[in-house]
N, C-alpha and C positions, 0 to 999 in steps of 0.2 A: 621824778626820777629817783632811784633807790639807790644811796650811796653807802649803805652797807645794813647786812644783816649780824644778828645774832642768837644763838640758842645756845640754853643752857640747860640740864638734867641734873637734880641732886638728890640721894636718898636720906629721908625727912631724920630717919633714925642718928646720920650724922650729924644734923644740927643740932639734936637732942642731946646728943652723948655731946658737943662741945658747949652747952648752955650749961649740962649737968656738971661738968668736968670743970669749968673755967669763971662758969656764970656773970655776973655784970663786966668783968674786965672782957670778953667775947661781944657779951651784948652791944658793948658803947663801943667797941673798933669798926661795927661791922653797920651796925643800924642808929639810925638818927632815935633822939626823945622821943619824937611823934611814931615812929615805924614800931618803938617796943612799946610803948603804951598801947596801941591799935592792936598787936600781937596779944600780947600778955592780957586784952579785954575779950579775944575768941577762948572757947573751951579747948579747943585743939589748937596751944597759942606756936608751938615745932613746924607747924602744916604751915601757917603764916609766914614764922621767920625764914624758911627750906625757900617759898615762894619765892619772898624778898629777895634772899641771898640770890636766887638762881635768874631774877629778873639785874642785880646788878651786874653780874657774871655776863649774862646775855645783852645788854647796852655794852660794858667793858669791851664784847667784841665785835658788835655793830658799828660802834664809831672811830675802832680801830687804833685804842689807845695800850689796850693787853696788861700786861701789868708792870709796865713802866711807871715812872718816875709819877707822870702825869693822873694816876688813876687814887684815887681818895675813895672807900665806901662810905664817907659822911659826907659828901659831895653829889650825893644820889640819893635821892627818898622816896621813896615809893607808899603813893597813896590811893586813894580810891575817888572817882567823882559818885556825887550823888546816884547814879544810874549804879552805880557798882565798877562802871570802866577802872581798869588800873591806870595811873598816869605817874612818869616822871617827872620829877624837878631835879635841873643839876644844877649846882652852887658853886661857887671856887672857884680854882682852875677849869672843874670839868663845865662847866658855863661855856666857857671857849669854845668848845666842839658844836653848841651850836648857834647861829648866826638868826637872824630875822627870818628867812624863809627855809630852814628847816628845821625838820622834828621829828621827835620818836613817835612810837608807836609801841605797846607789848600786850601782853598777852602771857596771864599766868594760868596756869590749871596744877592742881593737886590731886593725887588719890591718898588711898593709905599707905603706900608708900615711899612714892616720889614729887616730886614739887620739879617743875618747868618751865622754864618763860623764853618766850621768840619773842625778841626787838628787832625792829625794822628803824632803819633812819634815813631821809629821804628829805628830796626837796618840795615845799609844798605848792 
């Protein structure tokens, strides 16, 4: 049973211009240690962080939290399995949103230039 979706769209150039503008104070509000190391090791490391952001953007509105009080971007980390799959882990508070038998799902894709991700959160 699907109890809530999300999608999110962001043009890559934005993340650029605030990494270029703001640089590590940007980086650590938004992405975990693990999330910019991963980024910052692709040659196109804006494509990566656009992804990220837009895959937290898109759980934010999946599990219906928006941007209240409740919602942390270092509470969400976005990594890859072996196969390449994206997968969440959320920590902290956002832990709470989910219980033993549900879970996300997403799904990022990039071109040159926008970065996108559908989160689906459901019962399993």
């Amino acid at each position: 049973m699907i109890l809530g979706i999300g999608t999110d769209i962001i043009e890559i150039e934005r993340i650029n211009q605030s990494i270029e503008k703001f640089g590590d104070k940007f980086l650590r509000k938004i992405f975990t240690q693990n999330e910019i190391n991963y980024c910052n090791s692709k040659a196109n490391s804006s494509q990566h962080f656009a992804a990220r952001f837009a895959a937290k953007e898109a759980i934010s509105k999946a599990i219906g939290t928006g941007w209240n009080h409740q919602f942390n971007w270092l509470e969400i980390e976005i990594s890859n399995l072996p196969s390449g799959e994206p997968i969440a882990k959320l920590t902290g508070k956002m832990s709470s949103f989910l219980s033993e038998n549900q879970m996300l799902k997403i799904s990022m894709s990039h071109s040159e230039n926008y970065a996108t991700c559908f989160a689906i959160y459901f019962l399993s």
